[in-house]
C-alpha positions, 0 to 999 in steps of 0.5 A: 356511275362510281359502281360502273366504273369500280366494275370496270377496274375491278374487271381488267385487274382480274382478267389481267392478273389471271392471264398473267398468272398464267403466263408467268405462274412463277412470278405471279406467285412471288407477287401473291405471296408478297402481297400476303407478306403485308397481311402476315397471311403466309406466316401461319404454317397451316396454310400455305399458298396452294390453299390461297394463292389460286383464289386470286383473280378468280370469279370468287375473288372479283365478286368479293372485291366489287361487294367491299369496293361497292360497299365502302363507297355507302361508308363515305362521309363529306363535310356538310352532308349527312353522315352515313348509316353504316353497318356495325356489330354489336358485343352480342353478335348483332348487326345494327347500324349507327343510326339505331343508337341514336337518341332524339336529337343527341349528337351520336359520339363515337370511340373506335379503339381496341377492345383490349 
């Protein structure tokens, strides 16, 4: 029902923010490009909008948007219910999940920080 329903949101934003970026290209372009203020995306000189910008409210776009939104719903922890067994990446490269690192009945203690 929660994949219904993300389908659903995700499929109206797109429909509506393609017809408005055709509509209003301009104001649509001033709402992407603060939209890339936040992830400091239109700061590198080497790409410009006309790379990015038209990818928003693509097919692309809404089949990546549902696989992250889609995703993060199996990363969800409750208090009282099994801990889920995310996806993460080795030093090396390699995708494992939590669940791998675990050993007999040990609690699994993580340290998310900068590698820095």
């Amino acid at each position: 029902l929660q994949k219904i329903l993300i389908l659903l949101h995700v499929t109206l934003t797109v429909v509506v923010g393609k017809t408005l970026m055709i509509l209003f290209p301009n104001a649509m372009k001033r709402y992407i490009l603060k939209l890339g203020e936040k992830s400091r995306m239109n700061k590198n000189p080497k790409f410009s909008y006309e790379n990015w910008g038209p990818t928003f409210f693509s097919f692309k776009y809404l089949l990546f948007v549902l696989k992250v939104k889609w995703k993060r719903l199996e990363d969800e922890a409750y208090e009282g219910h099994p801990a889920p067994n995310t996806p993460v990446v080795t030093l090396g490269g390699e995708i494992r999940h939590l669940l791998d690192f675990m050993a007999d009945e040990r609690p699994l203690i993580l340290n998310f920080g900068s590698c820095t």
